[in-house]
KELUM-589521 format. One line per 10 residues: number of its first residue (from 1); their letters; for each residue x, y, z of C-alpha. Coordinates in steps of 0.1 Angstrom, whole numbers, plus 5000, padded with zeros to 4 digits. Example, Ala and Ser with C-alpha at 12.3 -4.5 7.8 and 13.67 -1.06 7.14 Angstrom:
2
1	as	5123,4955,5078 | 5137,4989,5071
// end
This chain:
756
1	xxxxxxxxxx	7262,3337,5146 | 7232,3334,5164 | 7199,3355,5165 | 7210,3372,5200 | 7240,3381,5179 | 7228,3396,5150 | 7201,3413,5162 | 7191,3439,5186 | 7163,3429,5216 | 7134,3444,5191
11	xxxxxxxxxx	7143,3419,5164 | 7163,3447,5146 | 7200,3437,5128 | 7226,3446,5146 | 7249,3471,5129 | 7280,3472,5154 | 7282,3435,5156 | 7279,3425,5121 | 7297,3452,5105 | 7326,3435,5130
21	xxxxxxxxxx	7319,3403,5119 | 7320,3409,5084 | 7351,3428,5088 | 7371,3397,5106 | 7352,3376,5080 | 7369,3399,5054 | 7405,3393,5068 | 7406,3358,5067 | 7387,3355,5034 | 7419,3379,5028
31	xxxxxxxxxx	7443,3353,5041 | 7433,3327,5018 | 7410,3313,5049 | 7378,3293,5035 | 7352,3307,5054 | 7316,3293,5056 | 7292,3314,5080 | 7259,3300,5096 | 7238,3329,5098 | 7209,3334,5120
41	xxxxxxxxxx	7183,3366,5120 | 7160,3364,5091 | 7129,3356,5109 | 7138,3386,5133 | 7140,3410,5105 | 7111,3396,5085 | 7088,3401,5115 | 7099,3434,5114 | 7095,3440,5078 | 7060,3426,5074
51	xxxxxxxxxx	7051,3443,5104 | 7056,3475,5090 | 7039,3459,5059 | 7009,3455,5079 | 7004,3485,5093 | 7011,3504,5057 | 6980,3478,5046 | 6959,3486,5075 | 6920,3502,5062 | 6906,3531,5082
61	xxxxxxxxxx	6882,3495,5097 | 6911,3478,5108 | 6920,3508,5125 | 6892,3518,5138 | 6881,3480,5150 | 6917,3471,5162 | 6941,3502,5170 | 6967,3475,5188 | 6965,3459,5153 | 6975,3421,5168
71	xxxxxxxxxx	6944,3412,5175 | 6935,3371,5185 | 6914,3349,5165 | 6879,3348,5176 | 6871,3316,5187 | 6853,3291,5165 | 6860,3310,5134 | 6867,3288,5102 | 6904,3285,5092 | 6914,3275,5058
81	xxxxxxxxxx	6942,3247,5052 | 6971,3274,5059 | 6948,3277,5095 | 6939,3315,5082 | 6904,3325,5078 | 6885,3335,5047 | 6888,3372,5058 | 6929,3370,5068 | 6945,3400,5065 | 6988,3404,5066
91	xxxxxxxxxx	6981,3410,5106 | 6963,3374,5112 | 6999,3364,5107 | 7009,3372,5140 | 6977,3350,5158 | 6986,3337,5190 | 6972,3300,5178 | 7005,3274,5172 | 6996,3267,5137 | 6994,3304,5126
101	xxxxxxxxxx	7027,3311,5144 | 7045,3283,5123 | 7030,3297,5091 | 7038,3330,5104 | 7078,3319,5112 | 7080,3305,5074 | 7064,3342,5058 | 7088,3361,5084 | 7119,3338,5072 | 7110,3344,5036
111	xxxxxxxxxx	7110,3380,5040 | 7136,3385,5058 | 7161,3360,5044 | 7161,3389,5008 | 7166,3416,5039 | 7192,3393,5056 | 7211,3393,5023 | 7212,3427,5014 | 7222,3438,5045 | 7251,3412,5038
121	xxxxxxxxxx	7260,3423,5005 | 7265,3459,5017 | 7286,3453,5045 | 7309,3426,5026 | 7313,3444,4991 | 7333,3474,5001 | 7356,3446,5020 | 7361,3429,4987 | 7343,3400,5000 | 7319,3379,4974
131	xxxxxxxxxx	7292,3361,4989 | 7264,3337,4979 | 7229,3320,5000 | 7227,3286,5008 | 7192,3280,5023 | 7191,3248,5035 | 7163,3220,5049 | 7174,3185,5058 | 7162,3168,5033 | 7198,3183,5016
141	xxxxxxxxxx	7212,3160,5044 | 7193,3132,5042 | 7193,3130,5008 | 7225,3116,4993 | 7222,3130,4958 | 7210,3167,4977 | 7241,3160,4991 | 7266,3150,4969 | 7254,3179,4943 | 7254,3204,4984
151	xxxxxxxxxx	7291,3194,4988 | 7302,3198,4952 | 7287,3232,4946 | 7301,3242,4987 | 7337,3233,4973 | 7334,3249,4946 | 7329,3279,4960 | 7353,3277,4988 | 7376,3271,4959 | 7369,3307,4946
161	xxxxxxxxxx	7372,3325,4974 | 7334,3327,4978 | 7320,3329,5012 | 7288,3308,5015 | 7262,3327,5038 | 7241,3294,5053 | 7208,3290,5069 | 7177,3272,5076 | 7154,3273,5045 | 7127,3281,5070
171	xxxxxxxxxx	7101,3291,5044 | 7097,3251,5032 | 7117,3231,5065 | 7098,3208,5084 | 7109,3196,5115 | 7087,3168,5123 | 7099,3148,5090 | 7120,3117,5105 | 7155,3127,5085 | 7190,3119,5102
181	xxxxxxxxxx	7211,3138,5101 | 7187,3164,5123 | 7192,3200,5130 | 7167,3220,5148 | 7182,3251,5150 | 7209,3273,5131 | 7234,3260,5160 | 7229,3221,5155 | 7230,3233,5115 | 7265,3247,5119
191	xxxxxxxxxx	7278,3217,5135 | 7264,3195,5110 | 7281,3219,5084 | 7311,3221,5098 | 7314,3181,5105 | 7299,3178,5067 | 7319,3200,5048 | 7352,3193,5062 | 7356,3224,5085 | 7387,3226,5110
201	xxxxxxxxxx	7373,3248,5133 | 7339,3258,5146 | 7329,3289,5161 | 7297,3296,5177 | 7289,3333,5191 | 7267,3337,5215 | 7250,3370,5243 | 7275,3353,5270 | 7316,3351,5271 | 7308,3312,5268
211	xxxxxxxxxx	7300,3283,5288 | 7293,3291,5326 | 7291,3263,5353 | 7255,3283,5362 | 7235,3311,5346 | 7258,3339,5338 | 7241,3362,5360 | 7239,3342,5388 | 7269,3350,5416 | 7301,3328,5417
221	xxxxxxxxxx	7292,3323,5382 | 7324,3309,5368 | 7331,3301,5326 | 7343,3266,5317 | 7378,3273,5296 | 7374,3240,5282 | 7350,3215,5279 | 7357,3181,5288 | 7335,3146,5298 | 7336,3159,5336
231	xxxxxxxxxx	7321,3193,5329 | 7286,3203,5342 | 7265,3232,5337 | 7233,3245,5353 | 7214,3263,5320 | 7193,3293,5325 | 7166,3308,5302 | 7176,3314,5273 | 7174,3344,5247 | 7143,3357,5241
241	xxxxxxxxxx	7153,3356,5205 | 7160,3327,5182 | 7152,3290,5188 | 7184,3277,5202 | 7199,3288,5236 | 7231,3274,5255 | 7221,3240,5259 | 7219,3238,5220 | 7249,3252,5214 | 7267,3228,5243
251	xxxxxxxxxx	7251,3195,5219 | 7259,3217,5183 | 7296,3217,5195 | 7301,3182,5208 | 7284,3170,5178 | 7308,3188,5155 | 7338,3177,5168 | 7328,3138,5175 | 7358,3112,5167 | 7358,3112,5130
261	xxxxxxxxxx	7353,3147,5120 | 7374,3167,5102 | 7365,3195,5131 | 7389,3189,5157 | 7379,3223,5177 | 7351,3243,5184 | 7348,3276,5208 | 7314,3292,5220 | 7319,3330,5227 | 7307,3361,5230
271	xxxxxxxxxx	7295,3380,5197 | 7297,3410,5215 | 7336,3410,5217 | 7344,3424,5185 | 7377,3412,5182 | 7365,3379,5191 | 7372,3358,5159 | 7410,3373,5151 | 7414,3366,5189 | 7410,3330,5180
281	xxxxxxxxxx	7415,3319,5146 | 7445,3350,5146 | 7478,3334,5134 | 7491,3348,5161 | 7485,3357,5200 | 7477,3393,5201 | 7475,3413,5239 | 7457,3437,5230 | 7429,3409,5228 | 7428,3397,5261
291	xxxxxxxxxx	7426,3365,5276 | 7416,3338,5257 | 7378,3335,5247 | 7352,3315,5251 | 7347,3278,5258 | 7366,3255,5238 | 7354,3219,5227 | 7378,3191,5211 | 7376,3155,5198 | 7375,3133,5227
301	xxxxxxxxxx	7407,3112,5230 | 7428,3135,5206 | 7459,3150,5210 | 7442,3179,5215 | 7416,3171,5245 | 7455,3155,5265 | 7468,3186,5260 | 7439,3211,5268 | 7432,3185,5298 | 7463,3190,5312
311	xxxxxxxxxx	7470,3230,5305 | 7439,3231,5324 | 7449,3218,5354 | 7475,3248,5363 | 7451,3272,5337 | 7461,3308,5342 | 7420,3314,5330 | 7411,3307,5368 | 7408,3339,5385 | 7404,3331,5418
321	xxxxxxxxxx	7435,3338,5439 | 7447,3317,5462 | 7481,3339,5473 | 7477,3337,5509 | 7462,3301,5512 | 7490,3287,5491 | 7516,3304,5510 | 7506,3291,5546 | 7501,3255,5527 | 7538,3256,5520
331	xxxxxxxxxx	7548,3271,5552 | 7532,3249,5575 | 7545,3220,5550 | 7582,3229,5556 | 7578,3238,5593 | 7565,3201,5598 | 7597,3187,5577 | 7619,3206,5597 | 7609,3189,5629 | 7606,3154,5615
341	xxxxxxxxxx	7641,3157,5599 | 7650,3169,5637 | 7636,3136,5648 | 7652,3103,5656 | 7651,3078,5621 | 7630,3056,5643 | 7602,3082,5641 | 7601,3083,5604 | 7602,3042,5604 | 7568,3042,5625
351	xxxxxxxxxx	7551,3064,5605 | 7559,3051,5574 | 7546,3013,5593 | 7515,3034,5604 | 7508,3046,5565 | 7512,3006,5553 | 7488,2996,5583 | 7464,3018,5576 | 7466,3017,5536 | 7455,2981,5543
361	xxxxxxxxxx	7429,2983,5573 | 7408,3014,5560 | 7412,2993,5518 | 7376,2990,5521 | 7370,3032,5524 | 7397,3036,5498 | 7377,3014,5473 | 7346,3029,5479 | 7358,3064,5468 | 7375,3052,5443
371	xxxxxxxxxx	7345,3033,5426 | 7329,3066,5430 | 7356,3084,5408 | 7348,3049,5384 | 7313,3056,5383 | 7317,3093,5373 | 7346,3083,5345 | 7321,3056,5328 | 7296,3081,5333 | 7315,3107,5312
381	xxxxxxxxxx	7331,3082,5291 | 7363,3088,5300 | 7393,3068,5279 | 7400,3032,5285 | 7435,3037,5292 | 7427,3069,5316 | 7403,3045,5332 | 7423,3020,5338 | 7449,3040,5357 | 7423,3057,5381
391	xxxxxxxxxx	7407,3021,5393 | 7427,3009,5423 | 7425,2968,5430 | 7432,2947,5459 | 7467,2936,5441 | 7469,2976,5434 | 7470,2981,5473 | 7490,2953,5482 | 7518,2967,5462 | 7515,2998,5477
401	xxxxxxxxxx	7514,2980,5514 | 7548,2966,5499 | 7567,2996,5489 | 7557,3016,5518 | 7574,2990,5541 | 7602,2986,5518 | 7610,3026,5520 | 7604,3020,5562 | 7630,2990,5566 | 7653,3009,5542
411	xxxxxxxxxx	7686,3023,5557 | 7684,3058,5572 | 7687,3080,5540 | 7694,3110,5561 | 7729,3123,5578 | 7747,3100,5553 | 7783,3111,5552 | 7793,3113,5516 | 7830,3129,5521 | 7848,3138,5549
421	xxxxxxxxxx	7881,3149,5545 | 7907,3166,5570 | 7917,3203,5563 | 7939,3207,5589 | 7950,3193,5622 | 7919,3190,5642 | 7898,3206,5617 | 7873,3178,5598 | 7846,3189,5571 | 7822,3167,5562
431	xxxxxxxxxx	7792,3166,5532 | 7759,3146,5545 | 7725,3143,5530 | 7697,3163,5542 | 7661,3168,5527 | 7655,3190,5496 | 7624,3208,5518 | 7595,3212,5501 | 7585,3195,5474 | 7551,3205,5445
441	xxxxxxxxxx	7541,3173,5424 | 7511,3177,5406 | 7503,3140,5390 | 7482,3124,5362 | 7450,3103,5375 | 7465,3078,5390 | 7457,3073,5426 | 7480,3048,5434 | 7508,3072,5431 | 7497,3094,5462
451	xxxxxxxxxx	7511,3067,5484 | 7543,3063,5466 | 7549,3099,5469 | 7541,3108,5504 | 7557,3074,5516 | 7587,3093,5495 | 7588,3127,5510 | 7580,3110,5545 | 7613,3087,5539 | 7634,3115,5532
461	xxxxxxxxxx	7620,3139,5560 | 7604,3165,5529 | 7572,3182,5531 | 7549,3173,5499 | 7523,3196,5479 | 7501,3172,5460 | 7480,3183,5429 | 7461,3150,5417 | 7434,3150,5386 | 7403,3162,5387
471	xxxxxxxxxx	7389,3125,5381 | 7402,3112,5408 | 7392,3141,5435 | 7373,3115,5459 | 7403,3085,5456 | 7430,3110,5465 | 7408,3131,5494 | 7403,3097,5511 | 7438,3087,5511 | 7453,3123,5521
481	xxxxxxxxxx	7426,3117,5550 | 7441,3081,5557 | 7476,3095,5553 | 7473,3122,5574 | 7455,3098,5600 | 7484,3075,5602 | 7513,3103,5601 | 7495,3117,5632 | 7493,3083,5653 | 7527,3069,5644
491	xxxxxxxxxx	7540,3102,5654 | 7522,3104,5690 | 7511,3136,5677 | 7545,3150,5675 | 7537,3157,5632 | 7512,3175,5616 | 7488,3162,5587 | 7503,3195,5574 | 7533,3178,5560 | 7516,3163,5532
501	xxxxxxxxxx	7489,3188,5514 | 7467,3179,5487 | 7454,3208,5464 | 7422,3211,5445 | 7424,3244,5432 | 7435,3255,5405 | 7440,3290,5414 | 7462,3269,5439 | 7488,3256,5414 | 7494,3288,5400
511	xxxxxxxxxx	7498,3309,5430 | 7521,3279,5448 | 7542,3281,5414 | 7553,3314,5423 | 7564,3307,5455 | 7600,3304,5452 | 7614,3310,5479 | 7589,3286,5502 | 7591,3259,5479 | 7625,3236,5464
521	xxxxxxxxxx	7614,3218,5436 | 7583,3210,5411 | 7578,3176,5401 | 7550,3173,5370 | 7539,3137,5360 | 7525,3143,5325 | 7529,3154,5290 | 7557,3176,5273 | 7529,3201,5274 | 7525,3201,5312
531	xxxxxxxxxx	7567,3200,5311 | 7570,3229,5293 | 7543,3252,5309 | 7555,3246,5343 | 7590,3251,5332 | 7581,3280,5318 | 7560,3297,5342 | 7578,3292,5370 | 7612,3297,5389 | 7613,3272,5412
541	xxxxxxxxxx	7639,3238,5395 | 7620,3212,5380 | 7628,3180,5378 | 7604,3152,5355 | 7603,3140,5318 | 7585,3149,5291 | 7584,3122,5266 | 7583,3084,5267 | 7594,3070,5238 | 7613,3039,5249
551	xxxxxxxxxx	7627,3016,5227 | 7637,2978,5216 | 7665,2966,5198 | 7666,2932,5184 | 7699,2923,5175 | 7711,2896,5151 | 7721,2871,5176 | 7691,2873,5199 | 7668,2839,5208 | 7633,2845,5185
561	xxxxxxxxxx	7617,2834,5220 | 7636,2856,5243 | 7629,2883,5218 | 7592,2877,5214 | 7589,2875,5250 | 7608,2911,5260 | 7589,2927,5230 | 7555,2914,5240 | 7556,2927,5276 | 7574,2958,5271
571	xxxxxxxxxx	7546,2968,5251 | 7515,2952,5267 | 7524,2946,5303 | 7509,2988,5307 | 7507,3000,5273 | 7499,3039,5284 | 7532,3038,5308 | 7558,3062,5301 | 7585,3028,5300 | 7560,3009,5276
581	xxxxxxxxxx	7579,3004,5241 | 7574,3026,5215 | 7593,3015,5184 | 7607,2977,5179 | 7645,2979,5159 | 7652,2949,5145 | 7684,2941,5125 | 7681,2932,5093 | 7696,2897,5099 | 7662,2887,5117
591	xxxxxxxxxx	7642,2888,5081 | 7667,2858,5072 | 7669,2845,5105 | 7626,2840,5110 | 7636,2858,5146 | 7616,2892,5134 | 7584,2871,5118 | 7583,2854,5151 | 7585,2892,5169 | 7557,2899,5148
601	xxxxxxxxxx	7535,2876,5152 | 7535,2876,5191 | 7531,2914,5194 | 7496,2909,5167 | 7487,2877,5188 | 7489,2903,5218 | 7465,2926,5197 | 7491,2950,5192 | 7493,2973,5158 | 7525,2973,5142
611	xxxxxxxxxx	7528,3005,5121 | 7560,3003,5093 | 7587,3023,5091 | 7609,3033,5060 | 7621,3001,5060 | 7597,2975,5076 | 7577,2989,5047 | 7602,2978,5018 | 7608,2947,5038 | 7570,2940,5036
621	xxxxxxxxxx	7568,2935,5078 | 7535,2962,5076 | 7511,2972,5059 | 7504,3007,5075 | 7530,3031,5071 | 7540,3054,5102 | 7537,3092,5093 | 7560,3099,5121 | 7592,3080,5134 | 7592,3095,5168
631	xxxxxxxxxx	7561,3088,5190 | 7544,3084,5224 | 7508,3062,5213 | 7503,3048,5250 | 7482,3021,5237 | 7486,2991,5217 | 7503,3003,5188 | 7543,3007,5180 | 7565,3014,5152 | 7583,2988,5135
641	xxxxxxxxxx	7616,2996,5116 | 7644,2975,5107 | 7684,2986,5108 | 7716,2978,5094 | 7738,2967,5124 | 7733,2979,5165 | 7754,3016,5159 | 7726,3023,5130 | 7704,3016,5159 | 7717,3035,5187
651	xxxxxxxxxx	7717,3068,5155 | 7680,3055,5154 | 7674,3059,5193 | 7694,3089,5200 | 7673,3107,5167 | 7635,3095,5180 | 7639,3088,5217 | 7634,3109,5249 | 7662,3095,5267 | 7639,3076,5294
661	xxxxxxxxxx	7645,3038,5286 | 7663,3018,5259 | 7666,2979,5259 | 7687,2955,5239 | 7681,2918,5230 | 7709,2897,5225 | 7728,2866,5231 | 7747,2865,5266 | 7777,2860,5256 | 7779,2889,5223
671	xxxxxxxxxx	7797,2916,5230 | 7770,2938,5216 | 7748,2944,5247 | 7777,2956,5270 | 7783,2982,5239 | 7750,2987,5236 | 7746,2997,5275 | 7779,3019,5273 | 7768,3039,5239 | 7732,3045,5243
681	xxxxxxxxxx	7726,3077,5264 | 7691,3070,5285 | 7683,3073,5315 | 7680,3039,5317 | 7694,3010,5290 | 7689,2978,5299 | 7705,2941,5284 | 7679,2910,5276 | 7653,2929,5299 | 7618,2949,5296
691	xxxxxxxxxx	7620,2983,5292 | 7589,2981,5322 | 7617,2975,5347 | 7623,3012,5346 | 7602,3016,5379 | 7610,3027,5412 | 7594,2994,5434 | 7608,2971,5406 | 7643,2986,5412 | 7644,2982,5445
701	xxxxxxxxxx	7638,3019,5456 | 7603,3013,5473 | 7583,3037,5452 | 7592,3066,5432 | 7580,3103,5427 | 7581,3105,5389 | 7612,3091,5362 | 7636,3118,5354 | 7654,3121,5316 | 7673,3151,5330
711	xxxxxxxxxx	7708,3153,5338 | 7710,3171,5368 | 7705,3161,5403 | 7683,3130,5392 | 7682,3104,5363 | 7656,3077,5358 | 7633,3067,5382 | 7635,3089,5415 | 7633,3076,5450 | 7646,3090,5482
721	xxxxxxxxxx	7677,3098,5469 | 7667,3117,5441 | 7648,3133,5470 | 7676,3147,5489 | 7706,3177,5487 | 7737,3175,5508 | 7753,3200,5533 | 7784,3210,5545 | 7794,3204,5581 | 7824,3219,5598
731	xxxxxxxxxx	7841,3205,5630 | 7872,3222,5647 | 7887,3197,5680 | 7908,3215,5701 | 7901,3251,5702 | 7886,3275,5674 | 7893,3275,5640 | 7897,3311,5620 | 7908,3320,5582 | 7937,3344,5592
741	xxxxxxxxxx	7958,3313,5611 | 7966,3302,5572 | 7970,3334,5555 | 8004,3353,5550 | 8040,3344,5555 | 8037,3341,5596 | 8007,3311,5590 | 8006,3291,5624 | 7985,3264,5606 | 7989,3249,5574
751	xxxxxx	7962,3231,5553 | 7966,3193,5547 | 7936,3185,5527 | 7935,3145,5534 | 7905,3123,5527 | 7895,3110,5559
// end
C-alpha cells in the first residue's frame, strides 16, 4: 500500500482505508492465506508527530523570533557533520537545504515507523491477526547471509500465521550505495519481495483505479485491463505524497513478475475501493464487487499473458459502445453479398484474379507495413514464435498469389444441385448451395491469413467481418485497403469494399457478438480460452477448434527412416501450428527394433525437447518427465510415450487429443494403417504422412478460414464448402401446384417421390 493510500493529503493515516485493509488482510490470514504487506506512511506520520513535537518544544524566543516556526537556514551559517548547526533546534529539521531534508526523512521515518505500528497493532488485534516489523535496507538483499537468515525468519513466520508488516528501514537506508538488487521506493521493495520470497500474487494499491493510457484526469482517459509488451502510457504528476508514483509502480510490477519468478500476477488498483483485495484474490467472483479491478501484469510468454492476451481482444472491460457502428458494418456486409451471389460466377472469378494481381503488384506496400508491425514486436519483445507468424516474406506472398488463383479457377461453388428428386408429375424439388451470409472471424497475428479468408468469403459470395491482432494493426489495414482496391476494380464498381470489414475496436467485437440476427456464423482462430468465451457470450453458431494436440504413431513395422522423417517435420516444419505434433507414440517393438532410438535422435538433432512419458521414462527414452500427458507447447518440445500395440494407441489419442489431426506410420502393405484411419476419430487421420498436411492450400482447397474439430456443418480444415448452407428450390411444369390436390380420398395427384 502506498503513501497516497495510507494516508490522508496532510500526511495524516488514513482510518477508512486501512481499517479496510486490515479487515481483507484479516480474512485471508483467516483462510490459511500467507500474507506479507509492504507498507508505506511512516515518514508521513513522523513529520506529523515531530511536528507537533516541535511546537510543544518551542521557547517564548522561538516564538517570538519565528511565529511560522519553519524558518530557512541563514546563509553561510556553520553546519555540523549531520549539516545542523551548533544552535539546531527539533524545527531546523524541516530546512529547505537537501542535506537537512534527507536527515530530516530518516528522524520522520524513525518516528513514525513506532506510530505506524501501533496504529497497526490496534486495527489487526481485535481481527485476531498477529503481526510483526521487518524494516529493511538493501544491504538485506545484497548480502547473501542478510539474506539467507531474511528468508528463513520470513518463512517462519508465514509458517505461523504471522503477517510480516515490511518497509524501508529509512532511518539507516542509503540509496546511493551501488547494491543489486535496488529498490528505491516501497513499490520497487514490494516487487523485489514478492519475486524474493516466493509470493504468487502482487498487489499494489494506488490514488487511481490503475493504469491509464494518459493522466487519469485527462479526457478520453481510458485504464489498461491488462498490461502487455504493446501497452503505452502517458504518466502525469504524481502524488504529492511518497516517493514513488505510477511510473514506479508500472517497473515494481514488471519486475515482479519477470520469467523466473514465483509471482506470476500482479494488479495495480485503487486503495480507495474498499472491497478491492477480496474483489481479486476472492475465491470466488462476487457482483456485488463490480467489474474487475485494476491493471493486471503477468509473466511474459506464460500461460497466463496467451490467455489474458486473447480475453482482451473481445474484453467486456472496454466501455465504449459501438452498437450502431457495428450494426451498419454488418448490414452493409450482407447487402453487398447479396448482390454478388446475384452476379454471374464470372464476376466472382475476376475479382478474386484482381485480389492475386494486386496482392503481388502493391508486395512492396504490404512489406513496408508489415516491417512496421516487426519493428514494434522487437521493440516490445514480443515471442519468437508470435514473431514469426506476424512477418510476411516474399515466399509468404507467393503462396498467397497461389491460393487466391486456385479458389478463382475452382468450379463454381454456388447453385450446386445436391438432390433433386421428383415429387409428383411435373413437380421437381431441388437442394442447391448458397452462401452462409455473413461471416465474424476474429484471428491470431498472422497476416497472411487475411487473404485466405477474404479470398474465402469472396469464393463463396459471403460477406466477412475481420478482427485481426492488435500487433499486426498496420499489416492487416494495408491489405483490407489493397483488398478493397481490387474488389472494387474487378467488379467495375458493381461491389463495395463493404463486403469485407476489418475491425479494430474492441467495443466492436462485443457489440457485433450480439448481433444475431445480422450475422450467421463466428469463426475464432485461437486458444480454448477465446473458444469458450465466444461460445459463451454469444448466440450466433460457432464454428473453430480449441485445442491442437495432434499426434504420431509409430507402429512396429514402420521404416526407422520414414519414421524419423514424418516425426521430424510434423513437429518442426511450424512448431506453434495448431497441426504441429504434440506427443510421438511409439510401440514398444521399436526399443528392440533401434526404429525409436533413430526417432529420437533426429527430433534432438532438430533441437527438439523430448519430455517422457510413464513409459518412455521406465524405458529410459528421457530424462525429463512430462507433468501432463495432454498438451499444446507450440514450440520445440513434445511428449514421448511408448504403447503396447496400435488399439493401446488410438485409447492413448482419443484420452489426450483434441480431435484435430492424428497420423500413423507404418509399412504399406500392414493392415494396421487402414484400421488405424477407420478407428481413430479426428478430424483428420492420415497414413505415412505429416500431420502438417492438415491445411487448406495443401489439400487442395485454395485457402482456409480456420480447421474445425466439430461435428457439425464442418470438419477439419474449412474452405468454401465449409463456407456454404443449402436451400430448397421448388419447380411446378404445367400449371400450379397446391397441398389440397394430395390430401383426402378424392386426391387428383399422387406423390411419387423419385430421385431424379
Amino acid at each position: 500500500a502506498g503513501t497516497s493510500v495510507v494516508a490522508n493529503d496532510d500526511g495524516s493515516p488514513s482510518l477508512t482505508r486501512l481499517g479496510a485493509i486490515v479487515e481483507q488482510i484479516a480474512e485471508l490470514n483467516h483462510a490459511g492465506v500467507e500474507v506479507m504487506f509492504v507498507s508505506s506512511g511512516s515518514v508521513g506520520m513522523g513529520k506529523n508527530l515531530l511536528r507537533k513535537q516541535a511546537r510543544l518544544n518551542m521557547s517564548f524566543k522561538d516564538l517570538h523570533n519565528n511565529p511560522s516556526a519553519f524558518h530557512p537556514q541563514p546563509q553561510g551559517q556553520a553546519a555540523n557533520a549531520a549539516g545542523l548547526t551548533a544552535s539546531t533546534s527539533i524545527n531546523d529539521l524541516l530546512q529547505a537545504n537537501k542535506h537537512v531534508e534527507t536527515s530530516a526523512a530518516k528522524s520522520y521515518a524513525s518516528a513514525g515507523q513506532f506510530e505506524l505500528m501501533s496504529l497497526y497493532q490496534s486495527l489487526m488485534s481485535p481481527k485476531g491477526v498477529t503481526a510483526s516489523q521487518m524494516l529493511l535496507t538493501q544491504a538485506d538483499f545484497a548480502d547473501e547471509a542478510h539474506l539467507k537468515n531474511l528468508t528463513f525468519a520470513i518463512e517462519r513466520l508465514l509458517s505461523l500465521g504471522i503477517v510480516p508488516i515490511i518497509n524501508e528501514n529509512d532511518a539507516v537506508s542509503v540509496a546511493e550505495l551501488p547494491y543489486t538488487p535496488k529498490f528505491t521506493d516501497n513499490d520497487s521493495l514490494a516487487g523485489l519481495v514478492a519475486r524474493t520470497f516466493g509470493a504468487e500474487v502482487l498487489v499494489l494499491l494506488t490514488d487511481v483505479d490503475g493504469v491509464f493510457d494518459k493522466p487519469p484526469s485527462m479526457p478520453g482517459a481510458k485504464i489498461i485491463p491488462f498490461w502487455h509488451t504493446e501497452s503505452t502510457v502517458e504518466i502525469g504528476a504524481k502524488s504529492s505524497l511518497g516517493r514513488g508514483g505510477m511510473s514506479a509502480k508500472i517497473e515494481a510490477a514488471k519486475n515482479a513478475v519477470l520469467p523466473g519468478s514465483s509471482c506470476t500476477a500482479c494488479i495495480v488498483a485503487a486503495g480507495s475501493d474498499l472491497n478491492v483485495i477480496r474483489s481479486i484474490l476472492g475465491r470466488e467472483y462476487r457482483p456485488e464487487f463490480g467489474k474487475p479491478k485494476g491493471t493486471m501484469f503477468v509473466t511474459p510468454g506464460s500461460d497466463l499473458e496467451k490467455q489474458a492476451i486473447e480475453d482482451s481482444v473481445i474484453s467486456m472491460d472496454d466501455d465504449t459502445s459501438c452498437g450502431d457502428a457495428a450494426r451498419e458494418l454488418a448490414q452493409a456486409a450482407r447487402q453487398e453479398a447479396r448482390k454478388l451471389q446475384a452476379m454471374p460466377f464470372e464476376v466472382r472469378q475476376n475479382i478474386l484474379n484482381a485480389v492475386a494481381d494486386a496482392i503481388v503488384q502493391r508486395k512492396d506496400e504490404i512489406l513496408k507495413a508489415n516491417q512496421i508491425d516487426l519493428d514494434e514486436a522487437q521493440r516490445n519483445k514480443l515471442d519468437g514464435q508470435l514473431l514469426k507468424r506476424l512477418k510476411l516474406t516474399d515466399e509468404k506472398i507467393a503462396t498467397l498469389e497461389m491460393g487466391v488463383r486456385q479458389l478463382a479457377n475452382m468450379p463454381d461453388c454456388l447453385g450446386v444441385i445436391q438432390k433433386k428428386r421428383e415429387l409428383a408429375d411435373g413437380l421437381e424439388v431441388s437442394l442447391t448451395t448458397v452462401p452462409i451470409g455473413v461471416l465474424l472471424i476474429i484471428f491470431e497475428s498472422r497476416p497472411d491469413s487475411f487473404p485466405q479468408i477474404a479470398s474465402l468469403a469472396l469464393a463463396s459470395g459471403n460477406g466477412l467481418i475481420l478482427k485481426g491482432g492488435k500487433e499486426a494493426i498496420n499489416s492487416n489495414t494495408m491489405l483490407h485497403t489493397v483488398i478493397g482496391d481490387a474488389i472494387e476494380s474487378g467488379s467495375n464498381n458493381a461491389i463495395s469494399r463493404d463486403i469485407v470489414a476489418l475491425v479494430t475496436s474492441r467495443g466492436q467485437i462485443k457489440d457485433l457478438l450480439g448481433l444475431d440476427d445480422v450475422i450467421d456464423l463466428v469463426i475464432p482462430r485461437g486458444s480454448n480460452s477465446l473458444v469458450s468465451y465466444i461460445k459463451k457470450n454469444t448466440r450466433i453458431p460457432v464454428l473453430g477448434h480449441a485445442d491442437g494436440v495432434c499426434h504420431v504413431y509409430v507402429d512396429s513395422s514402420a521404416d526407422a527412416e520414414d519414421a524419423a522423417k514424418i516425426a521430424v517435420d510434423a513437429k518442426t516444419d511450424y512448431p506453434s501450428a495448431c497441426n504441429a505434433m504434440e506427443t510421438l507414440l511409439l510401440h514398444r517393438d521399436t526399443l528392440e527394433s533401434g526404429v525409436a532410438l533413430t526417432v529420437l535422435q533426429a527430433l534432438r538433432s532438430a533441437g527438439v525437447r523430448c519430455l517422457g512419458g510413464p513409459e518412455a521414462m521406465k524405458a529410459g527414452l528421457s530424462d525429463v518427465a512430462t507433468d501432463v500427458t495432454k498438451c499444446e507447447y507450440g514450440d520445440l518440445t513434445c511428449l514421448v510415450e511408448v504403447v503396447d500395440d496400435m488399439d493401446k494407441a488410438i485409447d492413448w489419442i482419443h484420452a489426450n487429443g483434441s480431435g484435430h489431426t492424428e497420423a500413423i506410420v507404418c509399412s504399406e502393405d500392414s493392415p494396421v494403417g487402414e484400421e488405424f484411419l477407420r478407428k481413430v476419430d479426428a478430424a483428420c487421420v492420415f497414413k505415412n504422412a505429416s500431420n502438417r498436411f492438415a491445411d487448406g492450400y495443401r489439400l487442395g482447397l485454395g485457402a482456409e478460414v480456420g480447421i474445425s474439430t466439430g461435428r457439425i456443418h464442418a470438419r477439419g480444415p474449412v474452405g468454401v464448402e465449409g463456407l456454404l448452407t443449402t436451400k430448397w428450390q421448388l419447380r411446378s411444369k404445367g400449371g400450379i401446384a397446391y397441398a389440397a390436390e394430395f390430401a383426402g380420398a378424392d386426391a387428383t395427384r399422387k406423390y411419387t417421390h423419385r430421385e431424379l
